[in-house]
N, C-alpha and C positions, 0 to 999 in steps of 0.2 A: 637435656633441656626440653620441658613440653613445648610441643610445636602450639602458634599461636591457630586460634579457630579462622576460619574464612569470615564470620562473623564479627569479629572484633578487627577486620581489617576496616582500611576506609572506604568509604561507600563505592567511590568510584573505583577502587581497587577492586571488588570480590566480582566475579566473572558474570553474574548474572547482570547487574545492577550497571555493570559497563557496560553488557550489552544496551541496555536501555537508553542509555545516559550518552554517549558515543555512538553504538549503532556496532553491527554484527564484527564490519570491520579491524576493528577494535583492536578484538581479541584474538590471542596468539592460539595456535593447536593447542595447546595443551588447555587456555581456560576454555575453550569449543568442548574439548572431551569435559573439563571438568561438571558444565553445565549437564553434558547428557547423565553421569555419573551421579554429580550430586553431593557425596560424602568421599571421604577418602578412608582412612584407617585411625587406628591410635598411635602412632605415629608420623602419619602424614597428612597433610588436609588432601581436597581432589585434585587443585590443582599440582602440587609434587607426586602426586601418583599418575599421572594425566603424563606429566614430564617423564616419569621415568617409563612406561609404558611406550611414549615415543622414542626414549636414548634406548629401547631395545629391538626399534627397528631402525633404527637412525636417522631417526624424526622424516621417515620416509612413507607420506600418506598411503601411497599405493603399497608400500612393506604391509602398513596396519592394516590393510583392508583385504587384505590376507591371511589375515590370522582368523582362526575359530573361536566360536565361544568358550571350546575348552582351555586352548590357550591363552586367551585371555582370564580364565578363573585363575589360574596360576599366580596371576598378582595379588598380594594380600590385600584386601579392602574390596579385590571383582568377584560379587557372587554371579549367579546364571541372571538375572534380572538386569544386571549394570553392563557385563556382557554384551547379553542378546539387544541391547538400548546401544551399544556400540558400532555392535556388527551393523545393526538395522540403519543407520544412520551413515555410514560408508557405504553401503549397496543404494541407500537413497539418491546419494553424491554420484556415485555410478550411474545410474540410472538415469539421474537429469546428466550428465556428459552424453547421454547418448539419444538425447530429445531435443529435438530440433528448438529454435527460438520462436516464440510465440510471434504469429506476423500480427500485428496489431494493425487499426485503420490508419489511414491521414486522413486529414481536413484539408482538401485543398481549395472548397467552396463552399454554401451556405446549401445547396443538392446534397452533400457530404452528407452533412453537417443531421440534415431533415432525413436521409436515410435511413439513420441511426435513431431516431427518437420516434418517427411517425406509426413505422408500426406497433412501438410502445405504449402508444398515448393517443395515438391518432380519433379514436374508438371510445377512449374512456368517456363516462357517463356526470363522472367528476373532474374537476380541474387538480391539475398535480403540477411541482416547479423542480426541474431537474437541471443538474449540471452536468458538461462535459469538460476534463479535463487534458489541456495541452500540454508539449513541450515545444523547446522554440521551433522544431522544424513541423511544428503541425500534427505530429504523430499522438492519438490519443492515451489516454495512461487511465482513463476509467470514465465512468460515470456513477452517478448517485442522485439518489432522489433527495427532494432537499424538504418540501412538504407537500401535504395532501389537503385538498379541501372541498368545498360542494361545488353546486354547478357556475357558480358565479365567481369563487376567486379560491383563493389560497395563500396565508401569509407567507411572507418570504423575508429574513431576516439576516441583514448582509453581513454581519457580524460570522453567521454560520456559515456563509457563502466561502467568506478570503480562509477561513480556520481552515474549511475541506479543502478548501485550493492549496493552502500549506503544507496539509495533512499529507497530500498527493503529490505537491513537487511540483503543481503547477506551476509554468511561465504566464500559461491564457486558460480564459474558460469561454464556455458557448453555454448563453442561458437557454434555456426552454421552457416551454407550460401549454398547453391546449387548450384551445374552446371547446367546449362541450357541443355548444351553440352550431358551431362549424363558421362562424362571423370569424375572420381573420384578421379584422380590421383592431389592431392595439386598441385599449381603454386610455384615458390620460393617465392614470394609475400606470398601466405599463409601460408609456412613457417617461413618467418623473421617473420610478423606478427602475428602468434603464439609466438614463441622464444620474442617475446618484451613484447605480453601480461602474458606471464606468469613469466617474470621476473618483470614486472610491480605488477602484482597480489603477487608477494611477498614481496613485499616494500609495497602494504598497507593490507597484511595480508589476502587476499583475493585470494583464492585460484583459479586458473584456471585446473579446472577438465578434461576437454576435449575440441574438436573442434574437430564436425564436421562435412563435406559435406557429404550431401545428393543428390539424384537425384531419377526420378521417379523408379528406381530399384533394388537402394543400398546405403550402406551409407559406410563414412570410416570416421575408429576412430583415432585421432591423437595419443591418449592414449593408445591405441590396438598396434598399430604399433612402440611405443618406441619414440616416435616423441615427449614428452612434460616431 
């Protein structure tokens, strides 16, 4: 019987499309190899070759990560390319097992908080609107600029705000933007615009923690001040 293509399977079935759709987790060993692989044989798709490749160390990661390129060519459908895309990709795996965890910041105040963004922005000649993203215990998971603009403002569109906040896995965020001016004193514009984003942040559950400006000699916290 011809084996059915990876192609004609359903979408969330074929290994790459799961990753996407689910997330890395997902997927068992064998569709992990299939993905680095790619094709299989005329006999087998990647995943069945993925599979049996594993039943011949007994589905034992640290067995595969053992093997060389040459004995992995020994499989019909491993040339030296799908191989070497093997091998490289278990010494990868190695390699972070033996790299410590990245210590990321907390936020445990709104000093934190301006640490992090002042000498980014402090300086600039233009206004820019950045996010800092949380998780519950305060621990940062990224930042990103959100936009750029001249000396007087910079649109900011909350729509793009909650998506990156999603994007990232946020619980909370910390808005930011700087005066050029070095005025620290909020616009009413940075007011409403607060007052919207954090009523917005609580319709999708997502906290807005603070906002806010910086300039090259200080910062003010909308949070400090009773402003959120």
């Amino acid at each position: 019987m011809d084996k059915m293509p990876i192609k004609s399977w359903a979408e969330e079935d074929r290994p790459r499309e799961k990753l996407l759709l689910k997330g890395k987790h997902s997927l068992s060993e064998a569709e992990l190899i299939a993905v680095i692989i790619g094709s299989g044989n005329a006999e087998e798709t990647a995943v069945e070759l993925s599979r049996r490749i594993l039943l011949k160390v007994n589905n034992n990661l640290n067995e595969l990560g053992r093997l060389t390129v040459s004995d992995l060519m020994e499989f019909k459908g491993i040339g030296e390319a799908k191989a070497i895309g093997i091998v490289s990709a278990l010494e990868l795996g190695r390699r972070r097992k033996e790299t410590a965890p990245l210590q990321r910041d907390k936020i445990t105040n709104s000093r934190d908080a301006a640490a992090l963004f002042q000498p980014l922005l402090g300086d600039h000649l233009h206004e820019e609107f950045w996010l800092l993203f949380l998780n519950r215990s305060n621990t940062v998971l990224g930042r990103q600029a959100l936009s750029s603009g001249g000396v007087t403002g910079t649109v900011v569109d909350p729509k793009m705000i909650f998506k990156a906040a999603l994007e990232n896995r946020a619980t909370s965020l910390i808005l930011c933007h700087n005066h050029p001016s070095g005025n620290l004193k909020p616009s009413e514009e940075d007011l409403r615009l607060t007052r919207k984003l954090a009523e917005a942040g609580k319709l999708m559950e997502i906290q807005v923690v603070d906002h806010l400006i910086v300039s090259q000699h200080g910062f003010f916290s909308f949070a400090d001040e009773g402003l959120l």
